[in-house]
Structures are given as structure tokens and as C-alpha cells.
N, C-alpha and C positions, 0 to 999 in steps of 0.2 A: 453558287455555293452548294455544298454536297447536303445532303437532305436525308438523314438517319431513317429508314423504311421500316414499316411496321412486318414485315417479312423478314426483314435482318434480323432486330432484336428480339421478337418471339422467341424463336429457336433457342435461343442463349436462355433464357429464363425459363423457357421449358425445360433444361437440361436441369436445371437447380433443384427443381421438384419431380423428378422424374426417378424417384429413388426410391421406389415399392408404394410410393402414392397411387390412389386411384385420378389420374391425368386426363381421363378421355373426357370429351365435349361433351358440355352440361354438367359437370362434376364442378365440385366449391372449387376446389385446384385450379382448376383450370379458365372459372371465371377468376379466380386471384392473379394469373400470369397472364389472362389480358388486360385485365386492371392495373400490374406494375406494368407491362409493357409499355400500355399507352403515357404510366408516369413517365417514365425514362425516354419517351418518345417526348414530350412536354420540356423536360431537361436539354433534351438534343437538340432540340429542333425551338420554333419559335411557337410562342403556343396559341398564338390566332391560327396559325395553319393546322393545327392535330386537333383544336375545338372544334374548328368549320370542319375538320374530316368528320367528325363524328357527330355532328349536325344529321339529324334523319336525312332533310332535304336535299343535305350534300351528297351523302354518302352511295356508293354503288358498290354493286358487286359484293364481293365477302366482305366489302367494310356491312350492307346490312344485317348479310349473314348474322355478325358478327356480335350486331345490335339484338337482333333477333335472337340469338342464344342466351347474350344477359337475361331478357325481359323473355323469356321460354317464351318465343313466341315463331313457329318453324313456319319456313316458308311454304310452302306446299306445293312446290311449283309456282308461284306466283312471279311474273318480271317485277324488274326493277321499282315501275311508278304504282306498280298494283301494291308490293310489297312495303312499298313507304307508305301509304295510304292503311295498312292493315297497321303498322308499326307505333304510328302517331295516335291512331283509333285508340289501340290496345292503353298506350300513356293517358291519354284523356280519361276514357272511361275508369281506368283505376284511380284514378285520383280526384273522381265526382262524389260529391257530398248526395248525389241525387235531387237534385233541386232542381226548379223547372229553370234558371239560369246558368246551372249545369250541364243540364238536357241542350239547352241553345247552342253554350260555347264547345260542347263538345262537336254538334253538327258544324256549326261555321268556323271550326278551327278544324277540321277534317278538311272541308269544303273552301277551305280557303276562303271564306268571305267574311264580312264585319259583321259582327254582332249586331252593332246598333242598326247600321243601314239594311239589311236583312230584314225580310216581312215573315222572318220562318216563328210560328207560333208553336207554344206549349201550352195545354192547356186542362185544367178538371172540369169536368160537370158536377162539382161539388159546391151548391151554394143557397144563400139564406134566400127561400120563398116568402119570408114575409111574417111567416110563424115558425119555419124550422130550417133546420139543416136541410136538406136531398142532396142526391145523388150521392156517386161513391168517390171518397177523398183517394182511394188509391190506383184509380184510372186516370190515367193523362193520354191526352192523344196531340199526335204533332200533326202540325197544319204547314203550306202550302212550302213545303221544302223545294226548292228548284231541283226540277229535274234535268236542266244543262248540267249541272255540276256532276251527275254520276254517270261516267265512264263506263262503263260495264254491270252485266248483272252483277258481277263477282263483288264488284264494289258497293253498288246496293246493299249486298246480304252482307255483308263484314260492317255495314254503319247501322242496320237492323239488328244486329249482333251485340253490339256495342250500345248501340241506345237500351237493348235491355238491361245488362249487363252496368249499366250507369244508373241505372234508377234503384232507391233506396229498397231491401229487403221487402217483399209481400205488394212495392208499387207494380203496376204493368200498364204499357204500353197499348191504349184498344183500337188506334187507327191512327194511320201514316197518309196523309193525304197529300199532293204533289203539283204542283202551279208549273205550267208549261212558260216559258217566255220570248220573244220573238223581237226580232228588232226587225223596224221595217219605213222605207223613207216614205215620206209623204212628201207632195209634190202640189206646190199652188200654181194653175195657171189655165188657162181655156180650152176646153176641150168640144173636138168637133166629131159629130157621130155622122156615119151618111151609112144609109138604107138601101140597099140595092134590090128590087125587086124581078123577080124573073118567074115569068110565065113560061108553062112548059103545058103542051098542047099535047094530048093522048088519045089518039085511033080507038076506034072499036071502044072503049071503056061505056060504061054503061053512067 
């Protein structure tokens, strides 16, 4: 069955406002006529398929662009998997209360891993000695983040970026510490060592 494309009906709705508006990319207009598009694409079509297209995870090509200019967020050059990974960052961290459970799920929802079964720590050095407060409440530092999960420096500096950028006004961030992990088989059974010894016989040596 024929399948209404998001290149078809742009154009048509671009024409409707394209009448002394300011229309060009990144303008309100212009996120408005991607926004009916994708209605009328919803309408057309069936709308599990135009949701998952526009699922970050799905999406490629100028579908992220696309995402990317709603949420002003420019590629930079960035491919496809680097770009979903900057895309997703940018949605977490804006919508963190800055909590240290905020701080968490914004890394293992970046990273694709579970919250709970995750050893990745958040944490203050702010606490009761016995007679008082110490240390400083608005220092957190995260603990033993897997470093399999980051792909590139570039991905590194965009979830360093974002960890700041998620924590509450005047908090900061004072160390990023990183747990290596390895999988490796171990093996039960008897092991034989043998020794071979060689003499080697030298002239003249003193």
C-alpha cells in the first residue's frame, strides 16, 4: 500500500505560509510546517509508522536533522550514531530536576544501560561528622561510569557536557571517575608445566 512521504507533503504546506513569512529553517514558521506535516502524515499514513520514524533511535538522516532543529540542537558534523547520542543527551538533561537520581538516569539512559543494575555512583562529600555538617553540599562527583559504553572522545565530551548542564544552578560536578570492565573465561582443569633447561657452553669467557 502507497505510503504518504514526508518529502511529498512538506512542500504543499510550505507553499501555505510561504507568503512574506519569515519560512527559513529555525524560524517558528517553519517548525509550525514541520509540526502539521508530520500531523497530516499521522492522518495519511498509519501512526505506529510516523511515531517510530520519529523515535530518535529510528530516525536517520534528515529525519535527525530534523529533530535536531526542533530541539536547536545542530549537528556539527556529527554521523548518524554520534548524533542520536548528542540528541537524546540534550532531552535528558533538559528535563533534569538535578538530583543525584537525575544525574544517574540521564547517564544510563544515554548509555543505554539500567539504572538499577548499573554500579554508576553519584555522590556529595557533604555529611554529619558527629557534631556538624562538612564538606560542600554543592559538589557531586560520579563514580565508576563504564568506560565500554563511550564510543569516542566526541561522546565522552557531549555526556560531560550534559552532566553539567543537568545539575541544579551553582551545583558542580568535581570528578568523573571511570571502571574499566572485561569479560574473560576461566577454565577448571589440570595444568602441566615442564622446564627445559639448556646449557650453553662459552670459549674464552672469563
Amino acid at each position: 500500500m502507497y505510503q504518504t512521504k514526508y518529502k511529498d507533503v512538506y512542500p504543499e504546506i510550505f507553499k501555505m505560509f510561504d507568503r512574506g513569512f519569515a519560512v527559513g529553517a529555525g524560524s517558528n514558521i517553519n517548525t509550525l510546517i514541520r509540526v502539521l506535516t508530520r500531523f497530516q502524515l499521522w492522518l495519511d499514513n498509519n501512526f505506529d509508522s510516523i511515531h517510530s520514524s520519529w523515535i530518535i533511535d529510528e530516525a536517520v538522516g534528515e529525519q535527525l536533522d530534523e529533530i535536531g532543529d526542533d530541539i536547536h540542537q545542530p549537528r556539527y558534523g556529527a554521523n548518524d550514531d554520534t548524533y542520536r547520542f548528542i540528541l537524546k543527551t540534550k532531552l535528558l538533561a533538559a528535563h533534569s530536576g538535578g538530583t543525584i537520581n537525575d544525574i544517574i538516569n540521564i547517564v544510563c539512559n544515554a548509555l543505554q544501560i539500567d539504572p538499577k543494575a548499573s554500579v554508576l555512583k553519584v555522590h556529595t562529600d557533604y555529611h554529619w561528622d558527629g557534631t556538624k555538617m562538612v564538606g560542600n553540599p554543592q559538589v557531586v562527583d560520579v563514580d565508576q561510569l563504564p568506560t565500554s559504553m563511550i564510543t569516542s572522545n566526541r561522546t565522552l565530551l557531549v555526556l560531560m557536557d550534559r552532566l553539567s548542564s543537568a545539575t541544579l544552578n551553582g551545583v558542580e560536578i568535581n570528578t568523573v571517575s571511570f571502571m574499566n570492565t572485561m569479560n574473560m573465561s576461566e577454565y577448571v582443569g589440570v595444568g602441566v608445566q615442564s622446564i627445559v633447561v639448556k646449557t650453553i657452553k662459552v670459549e674464552g669467557g672469563k
